[in-house]
N, C-alpha and C positions, 0 to 999 in steps of 0.2 A: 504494500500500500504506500511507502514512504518512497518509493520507487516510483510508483505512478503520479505522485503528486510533485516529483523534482523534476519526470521527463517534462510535464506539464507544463512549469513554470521557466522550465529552460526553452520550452517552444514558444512561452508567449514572450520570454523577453528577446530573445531571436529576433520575433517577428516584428516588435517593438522597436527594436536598434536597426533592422533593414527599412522600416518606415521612417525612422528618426534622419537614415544617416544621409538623407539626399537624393533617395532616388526617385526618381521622376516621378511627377505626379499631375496628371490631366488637370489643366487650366479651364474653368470655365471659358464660353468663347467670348466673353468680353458683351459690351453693352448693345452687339449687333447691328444695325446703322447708323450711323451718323451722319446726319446734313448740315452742311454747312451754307448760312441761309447769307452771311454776309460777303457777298459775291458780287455789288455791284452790279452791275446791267446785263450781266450773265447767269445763267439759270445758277441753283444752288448748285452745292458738290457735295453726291451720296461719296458717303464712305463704306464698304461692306468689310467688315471684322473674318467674316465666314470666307468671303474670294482673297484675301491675305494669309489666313489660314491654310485654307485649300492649296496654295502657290507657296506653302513651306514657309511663312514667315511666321516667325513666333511671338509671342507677346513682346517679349525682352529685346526684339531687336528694334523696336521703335519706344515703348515705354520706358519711360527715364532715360532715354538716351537721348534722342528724338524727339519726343514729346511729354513734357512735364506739366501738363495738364490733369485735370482730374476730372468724372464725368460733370455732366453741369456749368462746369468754369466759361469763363470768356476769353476771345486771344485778346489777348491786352493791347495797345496801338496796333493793331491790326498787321501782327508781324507776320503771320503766316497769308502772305502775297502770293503772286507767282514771282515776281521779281525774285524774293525770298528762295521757292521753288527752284525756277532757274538757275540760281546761283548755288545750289546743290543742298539746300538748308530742306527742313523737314521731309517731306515726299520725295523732294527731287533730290533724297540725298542716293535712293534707290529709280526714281522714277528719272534715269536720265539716259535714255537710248540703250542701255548696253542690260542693265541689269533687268530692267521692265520696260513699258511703255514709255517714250518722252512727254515731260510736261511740256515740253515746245509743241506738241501734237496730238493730235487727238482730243480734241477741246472735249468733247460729249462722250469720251470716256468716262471723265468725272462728272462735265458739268451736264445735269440730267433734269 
């Protein structure tokens, strides 16, 4: 009996320290679209969390690196431009011909 109650406890802290030590664990997908309505005379721009996903991007390689925003927030002086874009900042630090689509092209890819 004192046998089955140590393999026990050796199983559950096992499973405990492989939980504990880092290994990977499914991210929710995030807040799922986001529009972005201040666009000036150009339609908004959906963001889809799920087609970035799908195309292998992970959470971490845009939050807190990319983008330190939280849900809800506002861009504050309205940093996130294309000019911004362009110049390899936010989106366009991936979205610049090679890695994805260019933000010089494709207007209604984003703006929908």
């Amino acid at each position: 009996m004192k046998i089955r109650k140590l393999v026990f406890s050796v199983t559950v802290l096992v499973a405990i320290g492989l939980l504990w030590s880092g290994a990977p664990v499914q991210a929710d997908d995030g807040p799922g679209i986001i529009m972005f309505k201040d666009t000036k005379s150009f339609a908004p721009v959906v963001f889809s969390h799920q087609s970035h996903k799908s195309a292998g991007v992970g959470c971490g390689d845009c939050h807190d690196v990319l983008f330190k925003k939280k849900q809800d927030s506002t861009d504050v002086n309205n940093a996130l431009n294309m000019k911004a874009l362009r110049g390899g900042k936010y989106c366009g630090s991936c979205h610049n011909g090679k890695q994805a689509f260019s933000v010089r092209k494709n207007c209604k890819q984003c703006h929908q």
